[in-house]
VOLO-105398 format. One line per 3 residues: number of its first residue (from 1); their letters; for each residue x negated, y, z negated of C-alpha. Coordinates in steps of 0.02 Angstrom, whole numbers. Layout:
// residues N
NUM = A = X/Y/Z; ... .
// end
This chain:
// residues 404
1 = XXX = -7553/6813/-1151; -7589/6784/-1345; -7498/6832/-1505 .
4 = XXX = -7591/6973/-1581; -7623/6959/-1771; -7478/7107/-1782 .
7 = XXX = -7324/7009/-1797; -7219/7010/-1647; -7372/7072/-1515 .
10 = XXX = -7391/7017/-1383; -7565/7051/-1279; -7611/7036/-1104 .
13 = XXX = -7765/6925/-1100; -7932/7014/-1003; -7956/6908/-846 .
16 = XXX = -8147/6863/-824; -8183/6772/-655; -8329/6677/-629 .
19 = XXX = -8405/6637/-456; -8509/6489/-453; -8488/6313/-565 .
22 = XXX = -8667/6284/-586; -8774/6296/-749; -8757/6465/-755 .
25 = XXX = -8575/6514/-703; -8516/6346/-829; -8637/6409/-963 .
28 = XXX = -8562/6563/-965; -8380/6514/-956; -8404/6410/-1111 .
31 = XXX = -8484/6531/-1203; -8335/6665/-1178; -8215/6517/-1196 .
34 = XXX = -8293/6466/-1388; -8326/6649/-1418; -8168/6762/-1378 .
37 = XXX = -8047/6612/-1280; -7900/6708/-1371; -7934/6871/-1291 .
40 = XXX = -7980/6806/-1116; -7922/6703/-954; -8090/6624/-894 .
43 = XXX = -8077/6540/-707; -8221/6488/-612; -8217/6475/-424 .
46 = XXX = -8335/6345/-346; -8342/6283/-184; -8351/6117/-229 .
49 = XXX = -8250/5979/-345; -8435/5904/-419; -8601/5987/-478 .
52 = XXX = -8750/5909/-455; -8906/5943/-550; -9075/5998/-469 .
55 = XXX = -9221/5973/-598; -9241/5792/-571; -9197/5761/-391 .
58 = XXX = -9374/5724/-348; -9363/5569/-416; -9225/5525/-285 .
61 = XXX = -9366/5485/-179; -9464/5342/-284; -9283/5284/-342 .
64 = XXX = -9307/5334/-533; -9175/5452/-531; -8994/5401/-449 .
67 = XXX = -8850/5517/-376; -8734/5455/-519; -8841/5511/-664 .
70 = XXX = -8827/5691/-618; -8673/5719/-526; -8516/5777/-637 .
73 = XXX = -8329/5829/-607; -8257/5997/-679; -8111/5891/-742 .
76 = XXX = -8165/5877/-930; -8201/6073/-924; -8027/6114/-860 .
79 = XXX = -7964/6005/-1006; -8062/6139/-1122; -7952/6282/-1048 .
82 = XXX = -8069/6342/-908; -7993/6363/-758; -8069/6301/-606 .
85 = XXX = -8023/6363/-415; -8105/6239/-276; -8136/6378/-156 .
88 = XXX = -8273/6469/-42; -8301/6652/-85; -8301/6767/69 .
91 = XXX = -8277/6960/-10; -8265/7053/-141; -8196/7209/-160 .
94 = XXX = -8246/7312/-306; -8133/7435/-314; -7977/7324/-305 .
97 = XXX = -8067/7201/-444; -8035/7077/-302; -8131/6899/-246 .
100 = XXX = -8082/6823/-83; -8104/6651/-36; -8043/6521/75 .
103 = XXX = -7992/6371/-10; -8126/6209/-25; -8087/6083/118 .
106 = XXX = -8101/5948/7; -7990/6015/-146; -7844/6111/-173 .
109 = XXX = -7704/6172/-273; -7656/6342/-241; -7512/6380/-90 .
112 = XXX = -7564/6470/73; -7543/6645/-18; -7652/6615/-133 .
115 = XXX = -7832/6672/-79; -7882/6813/-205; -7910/6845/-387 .
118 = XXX = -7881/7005/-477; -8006/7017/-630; -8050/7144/-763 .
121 = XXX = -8229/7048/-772; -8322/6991/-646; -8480/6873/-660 .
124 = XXX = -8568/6845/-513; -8669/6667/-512; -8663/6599/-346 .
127 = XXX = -8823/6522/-322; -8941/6556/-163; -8934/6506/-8 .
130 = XXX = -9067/6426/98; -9103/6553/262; -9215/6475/380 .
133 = XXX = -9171/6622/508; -9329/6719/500; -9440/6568/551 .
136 = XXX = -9436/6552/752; -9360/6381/818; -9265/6353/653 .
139 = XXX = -9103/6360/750; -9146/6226/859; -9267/6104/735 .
142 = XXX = -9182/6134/564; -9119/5930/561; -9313/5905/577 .
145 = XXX = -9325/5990/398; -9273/5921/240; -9300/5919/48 .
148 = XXX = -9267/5866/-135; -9154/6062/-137; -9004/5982/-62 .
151 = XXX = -8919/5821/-79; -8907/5765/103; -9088/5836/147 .
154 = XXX = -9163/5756/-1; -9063/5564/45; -9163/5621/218 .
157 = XXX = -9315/5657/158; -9295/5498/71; -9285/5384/221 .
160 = XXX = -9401/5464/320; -9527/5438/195; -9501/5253/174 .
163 = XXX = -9483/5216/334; -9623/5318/426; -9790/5214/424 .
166 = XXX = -9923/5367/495; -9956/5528/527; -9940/5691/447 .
169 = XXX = -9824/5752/291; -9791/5948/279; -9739/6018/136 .
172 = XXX = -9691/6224/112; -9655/6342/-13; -9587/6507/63 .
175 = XXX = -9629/6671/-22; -9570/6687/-212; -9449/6697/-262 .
178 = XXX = -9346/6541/-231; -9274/6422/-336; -9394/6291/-465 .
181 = XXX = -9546/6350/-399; -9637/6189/-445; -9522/6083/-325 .
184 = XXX = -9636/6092/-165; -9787/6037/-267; -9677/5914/-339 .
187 = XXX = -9604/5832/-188; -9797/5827/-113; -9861/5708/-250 .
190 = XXX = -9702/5596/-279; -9704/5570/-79; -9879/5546/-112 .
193 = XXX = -9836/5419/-248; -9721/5322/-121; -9855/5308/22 .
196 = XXX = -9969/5232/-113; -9826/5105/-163; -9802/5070/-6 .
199 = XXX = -9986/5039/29; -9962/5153/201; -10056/5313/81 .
202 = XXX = -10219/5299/181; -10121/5329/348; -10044/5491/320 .
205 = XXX = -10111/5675/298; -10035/5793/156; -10012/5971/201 .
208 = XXX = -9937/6109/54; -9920/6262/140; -9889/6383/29 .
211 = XXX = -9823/6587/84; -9874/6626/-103; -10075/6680/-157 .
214 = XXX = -10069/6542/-269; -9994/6367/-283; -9849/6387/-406 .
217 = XXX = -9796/6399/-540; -9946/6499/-575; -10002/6445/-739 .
220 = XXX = -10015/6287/-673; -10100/6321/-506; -10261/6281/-543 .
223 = XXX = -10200/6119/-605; -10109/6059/-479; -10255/6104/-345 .
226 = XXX = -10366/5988/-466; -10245/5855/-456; -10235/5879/-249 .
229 = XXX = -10422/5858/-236; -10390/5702/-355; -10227/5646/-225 .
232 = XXX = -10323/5701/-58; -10161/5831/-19; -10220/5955/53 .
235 = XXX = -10165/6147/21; -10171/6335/113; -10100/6481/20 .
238 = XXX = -10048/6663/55; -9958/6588/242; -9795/6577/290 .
241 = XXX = -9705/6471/426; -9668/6591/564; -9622/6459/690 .
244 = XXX = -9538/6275/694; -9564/6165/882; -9524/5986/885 .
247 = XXX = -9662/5896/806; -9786/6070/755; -9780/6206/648 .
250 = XXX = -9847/6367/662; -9924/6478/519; -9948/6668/517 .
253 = XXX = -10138/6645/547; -10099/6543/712; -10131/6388/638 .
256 = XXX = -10036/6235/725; -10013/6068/616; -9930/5933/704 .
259 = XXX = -9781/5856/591; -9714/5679/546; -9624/5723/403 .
262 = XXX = -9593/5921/361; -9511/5948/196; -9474/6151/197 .
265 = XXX = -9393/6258/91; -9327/6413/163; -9328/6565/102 .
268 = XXX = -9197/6592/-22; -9068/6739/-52; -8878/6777/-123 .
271 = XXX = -8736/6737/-7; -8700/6880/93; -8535/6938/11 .
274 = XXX = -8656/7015/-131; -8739/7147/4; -8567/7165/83 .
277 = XXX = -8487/7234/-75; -8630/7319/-79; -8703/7237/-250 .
280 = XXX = -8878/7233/-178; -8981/7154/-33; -9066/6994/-59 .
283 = XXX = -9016/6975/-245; -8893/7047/-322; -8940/7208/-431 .
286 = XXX = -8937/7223/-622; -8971/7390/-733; -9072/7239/-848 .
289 = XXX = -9106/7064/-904; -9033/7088/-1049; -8883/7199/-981 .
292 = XXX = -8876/7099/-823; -8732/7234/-741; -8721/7303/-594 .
295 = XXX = -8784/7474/-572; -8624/7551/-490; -8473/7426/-585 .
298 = XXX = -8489/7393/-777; -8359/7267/-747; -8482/7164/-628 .
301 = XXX = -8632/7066/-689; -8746/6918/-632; -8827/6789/-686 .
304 = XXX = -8927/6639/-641; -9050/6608/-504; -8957/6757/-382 .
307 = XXX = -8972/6898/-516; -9117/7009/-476; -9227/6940/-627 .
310 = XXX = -9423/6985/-658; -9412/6810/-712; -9437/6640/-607 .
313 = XXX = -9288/6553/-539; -9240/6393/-643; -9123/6313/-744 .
316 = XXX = -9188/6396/-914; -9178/6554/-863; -9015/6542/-765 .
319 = XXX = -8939/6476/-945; -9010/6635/-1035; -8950/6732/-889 .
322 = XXX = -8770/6666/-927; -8777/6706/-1102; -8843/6870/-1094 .
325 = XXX = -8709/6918/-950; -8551/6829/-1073; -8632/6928/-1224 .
328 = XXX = -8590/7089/-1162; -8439/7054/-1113; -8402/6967/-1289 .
331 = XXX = -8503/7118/-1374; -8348/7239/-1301; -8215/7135/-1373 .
334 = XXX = -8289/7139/-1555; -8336/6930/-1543; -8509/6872/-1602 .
337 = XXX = -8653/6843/-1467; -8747/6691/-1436; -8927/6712/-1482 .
340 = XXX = -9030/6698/-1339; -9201/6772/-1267; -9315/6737/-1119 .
343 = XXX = -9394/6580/-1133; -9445/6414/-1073; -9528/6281/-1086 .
346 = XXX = -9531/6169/-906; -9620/6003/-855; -9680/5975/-677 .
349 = XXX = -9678/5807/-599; -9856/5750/-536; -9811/5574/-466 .
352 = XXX = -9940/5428/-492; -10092/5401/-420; -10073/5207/-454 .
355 = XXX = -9935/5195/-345; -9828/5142/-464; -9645/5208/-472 .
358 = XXX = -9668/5288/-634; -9690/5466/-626; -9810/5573/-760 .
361 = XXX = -9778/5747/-793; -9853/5884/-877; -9778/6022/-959 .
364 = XXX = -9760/6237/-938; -9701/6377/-1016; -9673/6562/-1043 .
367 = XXX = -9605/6665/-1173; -9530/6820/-1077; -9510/6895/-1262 .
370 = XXX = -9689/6946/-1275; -9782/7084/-1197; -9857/7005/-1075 .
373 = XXX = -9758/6835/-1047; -9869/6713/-1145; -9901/6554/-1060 .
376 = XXX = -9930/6389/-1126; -9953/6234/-1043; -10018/6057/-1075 .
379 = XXX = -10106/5971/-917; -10123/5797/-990; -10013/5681/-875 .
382 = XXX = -9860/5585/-988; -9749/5460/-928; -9665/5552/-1116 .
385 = XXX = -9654/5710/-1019; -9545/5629/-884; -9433/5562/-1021 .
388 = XXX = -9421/5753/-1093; -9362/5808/-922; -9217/5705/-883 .
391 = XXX = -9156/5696/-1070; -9172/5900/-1056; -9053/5900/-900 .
394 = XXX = -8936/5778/-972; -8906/5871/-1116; -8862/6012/-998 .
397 = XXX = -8724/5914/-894; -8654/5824/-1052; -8628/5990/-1129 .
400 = XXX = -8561/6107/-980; -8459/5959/-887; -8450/5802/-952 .
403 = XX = -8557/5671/-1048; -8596/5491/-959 .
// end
């Protein structure tokens, strides 16, 4: 409750629940916390105590980037007045303004009772999740996958490239859309930059499968298939993985490449609360970017990279997202919006062909505020551009969590 400016009022506070602590659940808690914190209760459930940032996690392979230097507590942002419940979501109900979760087996505060939220608000930003289920033989060969997408996988990943002396490296990118769509590519020519270090590169075949027509992200595919040729990584677009064994995989075509190493991403969707409440089916629906509610509950929107977005999944967009989801909300109770439009500007990591552990870059973008997007991009490889990258994602997890 707060004391209204009419002496001797007292108002209920609107209770906004967020699901999800990353960028774009945090991003919009603060934003509603600066904005109209006298008018609202903000909690965010997360399923777990720490968040740990994805844009640089490639360079957990050559050892450039390290777990502490993006990994942050909620702790600080609880200080601020947001309130954070260590929990995994399971159902909503709608109707009821109701979230259900089971409380986080690592953290927890709340008694046995305790296992829903009412809300008057409702922002849904719970991430995706990685379903491997359509690809035969996942079920029995998914520990013979990995990636830079998760931090176990990518600590795998990590081993198995430093330790493995020959044979074959596949990398795959499932259809679009999924999360950082330059990640495959990326992961392909920093594991490419550790087989050089290692002086083992000459041993080892490269292999990007990719589901999508083009290498992505798009404005840069013709780029990065110039700087394959350069790398000797090989590439085949517009097939998917249809089948895992133990050391092969299979592509739509019929296509068997044996494996040493297979770095996959699976295809990527919401949790499957969202198509349970009935919010939509592989993302959860919005009536428009800029509007981001659901099409049957005003009181629900979405944000980040499980919103149903004509945009690509990343951390730019999944801030924007935020804002544009807290603005409306804000908007209602009088308060003054954030500015924010569609727009980013990305860098993609491209290894080094010296084998040295010090990656180059170079650097994207799109402005979703012009009819079409308008790309820009700058293909000249800077060790600068690396810099740009991890001082951008610092300044994200200072500002939303806590600085280091």
């Amino acid at each position: 409750m707060f004391q209204s400016p009419v002496e001797g009022v007292t108002v209920v506070k609107k209770r906004i629940v967020i699901v999800g602590g990353g960028i774009a659940g945090m991003s919009a808690a603060h934003s509603l916390l600066e904005r109209i914190g006298d008018a609202v209760e903000v909690t965010v459930v997360t399923k777990d105590p720490f968040y740990m940032a994805g844009p640089s996690r490639p360079l957990l392979l050559t050892g450039e980037q390290s777990y502490d230097r993006i990994t942050r507590g909620y702790e600080e942002a609880a200080a601020r007045g947001i309130k954070i419940v260590y929990g995994n979501v399971t159902r909503i109900d709608p109707g009821e303004r109701r979230v259900y979760y089971t409380e986080s087996p690592t953290r927890s505060y709340t008694s046995t009772s305790e296992n829903s939220l009412d809300y008057d608000y409702l922002i849904l930003a719970p991430g995706v999740v990685y379903d491997g289920s359509s690809i035969e033989g996942y079920r029995e060969h998914w520990h013979r996958t990995a990636s830079v997408y998760e931090p176990g996988r990518v600590d795998v990943l990590r081993s198995r490239v430093w330790s493995q002396n020959q044979g074959t490296v596949v990398v795959y990118a499932p259809p679009m859309p999924y999360r950082c769509a330059p990640a495959p590519a990326e992961t392909a020519l920093v594991i490419d930059t550790v087989l050089r270090h290692r002086g083992v590169r000459d041993k080892f075949r490269i292999v990007h499968v990719d589901a999508n027509p083009k290498l992505q992200p798009p404005p840069l595919a013709d780029t990065i298939a110039k700087i394959y040729e350069e790398a000797g990584i090989e590439f085949i677009t517009g097939q998917k993985i249809t089948e895992i064994t133990a050391n092969e995989v299979v592509l739509e075509s019929g296509e068997r490449i044996e494996y040493t190493i297979l770095a996959l991403v699976e295809p990527n969707r919401a949790p499957r609360f969202i198509a349970d409440a009935g919010l939509g089916q592989a993302w959860i629906e919005v009536k428009s970017p800029e509007k981001p509610r659901t099409p049957s509950y005003d009181d629900i929107l979405a944000a980040g990279d499980a919103a149903k977005l004509p945009f690509p999944k990343n951390q730019e967009i999944a801030y924007e997202s935020a804002l544009y989801a807290s603005n409306t909300i804000i908007e209602e109770f009088g308060g003054e919006p954030a500015s924010v439009q569609y727009t980013f500007l990305g860098w993609v990591y491209i290894g080094n062909r010296q084998g040295r552990l010090e990656t180059l870059s170079i650097q994207f973008g799109l402005n979703f505020a012009t009819k079409p997007p308008k790309p820009t991009k700058d293909t000249e490889p800077r060790r600068d551009y690396t810099m740009q990258k991890d001082r951008w994602e610092q300044s994200y997890l200072n500002r939303l969590y806590h600085p280091k």
